[in-house]
N, C-alpha and C positions, 0 to 999 in steps of 0.2 A: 684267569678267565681269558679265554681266547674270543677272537672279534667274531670269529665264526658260530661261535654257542651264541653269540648275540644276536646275530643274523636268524640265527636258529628260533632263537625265543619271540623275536617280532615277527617270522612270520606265520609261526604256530598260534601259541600260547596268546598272546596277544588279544586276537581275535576270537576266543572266548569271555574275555571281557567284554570285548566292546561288540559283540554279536551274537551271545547267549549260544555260540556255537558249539555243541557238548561233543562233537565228534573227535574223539581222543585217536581214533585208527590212524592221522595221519601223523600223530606224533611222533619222531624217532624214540628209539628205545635202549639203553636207558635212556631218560630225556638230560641233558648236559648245560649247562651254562646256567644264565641269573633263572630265576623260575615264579620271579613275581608274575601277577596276571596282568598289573598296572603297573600305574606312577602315582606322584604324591596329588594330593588336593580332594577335593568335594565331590569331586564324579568318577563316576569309570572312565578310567582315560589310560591309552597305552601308546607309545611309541612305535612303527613301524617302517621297516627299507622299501620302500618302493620304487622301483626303476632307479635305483641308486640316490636317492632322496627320502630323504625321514620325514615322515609325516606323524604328529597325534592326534591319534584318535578321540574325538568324546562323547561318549554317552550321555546325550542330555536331551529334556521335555522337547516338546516342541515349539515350546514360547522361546526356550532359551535357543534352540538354533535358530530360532527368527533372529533373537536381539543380535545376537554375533554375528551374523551374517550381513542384518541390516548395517552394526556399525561399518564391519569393513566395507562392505559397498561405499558409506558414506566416506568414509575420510579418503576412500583413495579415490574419489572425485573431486576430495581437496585435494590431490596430490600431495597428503599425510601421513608419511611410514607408519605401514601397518600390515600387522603380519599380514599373509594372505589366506582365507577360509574357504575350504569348498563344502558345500550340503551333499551327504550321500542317504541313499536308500539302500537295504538289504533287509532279505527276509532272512531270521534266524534257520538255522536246520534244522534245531528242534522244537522249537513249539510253533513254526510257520508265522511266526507273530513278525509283523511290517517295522522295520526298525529305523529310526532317521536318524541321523548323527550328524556329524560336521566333524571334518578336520582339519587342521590349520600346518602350515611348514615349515618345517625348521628353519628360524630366522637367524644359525649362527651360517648357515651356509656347510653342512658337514662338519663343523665346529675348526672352522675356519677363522671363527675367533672365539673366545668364550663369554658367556654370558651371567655377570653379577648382578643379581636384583639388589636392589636398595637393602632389603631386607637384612643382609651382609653386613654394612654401616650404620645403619641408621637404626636397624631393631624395629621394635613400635613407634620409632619415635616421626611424630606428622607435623611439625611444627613446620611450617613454610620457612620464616626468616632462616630457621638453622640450616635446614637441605637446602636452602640456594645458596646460602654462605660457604658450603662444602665442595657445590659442583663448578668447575670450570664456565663460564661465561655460555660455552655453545653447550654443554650438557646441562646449565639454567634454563635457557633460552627453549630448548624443547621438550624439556620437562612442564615447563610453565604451560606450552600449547597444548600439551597431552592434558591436563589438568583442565584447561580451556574445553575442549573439544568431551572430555568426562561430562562436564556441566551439560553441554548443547545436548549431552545422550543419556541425560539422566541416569550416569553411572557416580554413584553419591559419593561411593571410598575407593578410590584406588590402595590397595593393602600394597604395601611397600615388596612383595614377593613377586608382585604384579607388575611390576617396571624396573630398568636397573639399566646397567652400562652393560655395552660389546666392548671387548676387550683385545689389543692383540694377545693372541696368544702363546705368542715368542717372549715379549717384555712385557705384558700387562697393564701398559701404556693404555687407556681409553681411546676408544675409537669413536663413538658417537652411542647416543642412546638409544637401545632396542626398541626397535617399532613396538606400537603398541598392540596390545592383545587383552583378552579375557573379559569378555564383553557381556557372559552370559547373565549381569546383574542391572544391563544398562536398561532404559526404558520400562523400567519396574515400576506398575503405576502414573505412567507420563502423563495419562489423561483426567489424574485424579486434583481437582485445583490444591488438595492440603499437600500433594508432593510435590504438584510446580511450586508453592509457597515454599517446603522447605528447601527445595535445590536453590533456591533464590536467595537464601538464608545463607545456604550451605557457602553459594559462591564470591559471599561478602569476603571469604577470608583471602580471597585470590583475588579480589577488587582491592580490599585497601593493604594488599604491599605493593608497595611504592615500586621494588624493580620487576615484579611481575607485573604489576600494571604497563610500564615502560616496554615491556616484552611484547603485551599483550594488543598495545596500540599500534605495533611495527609489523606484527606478523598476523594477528584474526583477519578471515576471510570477509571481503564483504556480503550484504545481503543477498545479492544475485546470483554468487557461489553458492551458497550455503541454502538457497531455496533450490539451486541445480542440485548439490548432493542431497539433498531429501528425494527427490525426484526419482533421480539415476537410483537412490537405494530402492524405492517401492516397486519397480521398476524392475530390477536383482532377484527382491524376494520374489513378486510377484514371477518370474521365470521359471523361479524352480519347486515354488510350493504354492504354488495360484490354485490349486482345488482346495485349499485350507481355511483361505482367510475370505471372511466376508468384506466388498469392497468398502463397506464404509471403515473399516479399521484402519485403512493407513490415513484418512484424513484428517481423525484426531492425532495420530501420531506425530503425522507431519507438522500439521498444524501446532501441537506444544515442541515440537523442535525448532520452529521457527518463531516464537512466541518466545522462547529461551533465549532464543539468539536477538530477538531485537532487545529484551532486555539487555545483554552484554555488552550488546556492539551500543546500544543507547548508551550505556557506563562510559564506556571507552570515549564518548565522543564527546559528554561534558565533563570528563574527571583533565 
């Protein structure tokens, strides 16, 4: 397989996936190289070169480019590696139907280093004490906040496929751990009181270990951050999809995001 048939494929073929674009004319012929329409997981999602930058595309609802869009706003006003998301519109060529998507950028940098998700070591396996026992001090350290910051977003399971180390990719040596991503499950139900109950449930297992707690008291954001990144996210969405949402949506939103976080940061400050 040559890079070129790849080049080929993202920027044809691709774009029938993610844009119900049935127009096969501009395809070379024979058509050459991979000839999947996507990539793996839950959605139509494809890979693409753009101005010499990979971007994936995905095809998802419109709740779920909310949540992912809102998360990223949110963390990177914590100044919290995370990938970066942009919201696109296109109308398909064939059926004229309005399509909204998001896609997010390749966070190895051109694979510039490569990227292991947990999934590699670990399998199914969620047990807290084991995965921090395994990871280096500074790949604990920001795995434990990625876990933190999950809570604040009501994103309930991180699946081990969904986080993992950058790698160099000369020695294989770790670099740090890949910002986070894959957001389209966060704020599922935020404003319903039996899911703030169970994320509250859920977040005991990351309150009582003892080195993620340690972790957790050195690096969580204060209050006045973390009511600025609710803010700055409503703010984001509201930019680029503000004929969608009826205003009173992000108040409950916000308001159980910040209702999550005093619960934590309350943990944190008598434990």
């Amino acid at each position: 397989m040559h890079y070129f048939d790849l080049r080929q494929y993202n920027k044809n073929i691709a774009d029938i996936a993610c844009t119900s674009n049935l127009d096969f004319s501009s395809l070379p012929y024979p058509i050459k190289g991979y000839l999947e329409f996507g990539t793996t997981g839950c959605f139509e999602k494809a890979w693409s070169l753009e101005n010499g930058v990979w971007w994936l595309h995905k095809k998802e609802d419109f709740m779920e480019v909310f949540r992912e869009f809102y998360a990223y706003c949110f963390l990177k006003a914590l100044d919290f590696p995370v990938a970066e998301y942009q919201i696109l519109s296109r109308v398909s060529k064939c059926t004229g139907e309005a399509i909204l998507s998001i896609r997010t950028r390749d966070f190895t940098n051109h694979a510039e280093m490569d990227f292991e998700p947990f999934f590699n070591q670990f399998g199914e396996e969620y047990n807290l004490s084991f995965i921090l026992s395994k990871l280096t001090d500074s790949l604990a350290e920001s795995y434990v906040m990625t876990l933190f910051y999950d809570m604040l977003l009501f994103h309930r399971k991180r699946d081990n496929a969904d986080v993992g180390v950058l790698r160099n990719r000369r020695t294989g040596e770790p670099v740090r751990l890949a910002p986070s991503f894959d957001f389209n499950q966060a704020l599922v139900g935020s404003w319903l009181p039996e899911i703030a109950t169970y994320m509250k449930e859920t977040a005991q297992t990351l309150l009582n270990n003892e080195k993620a707690l340690e972790i957790m008291k050195r690096n969580a954001p204060n209050r006045t951050s973390i009511a600025y990144a609710a803010n700055y996210a409503e703010k984001c969405v509201k930019q680029h999809m503000a004929a969608a949402f009826n205003e009173m949506f992000f108040p409950w939103v916000n308001n159980q995001v910040l209702q999550m976080a005093e619960f934590l940061l309350s943990w944190l400050e008598k434990s």
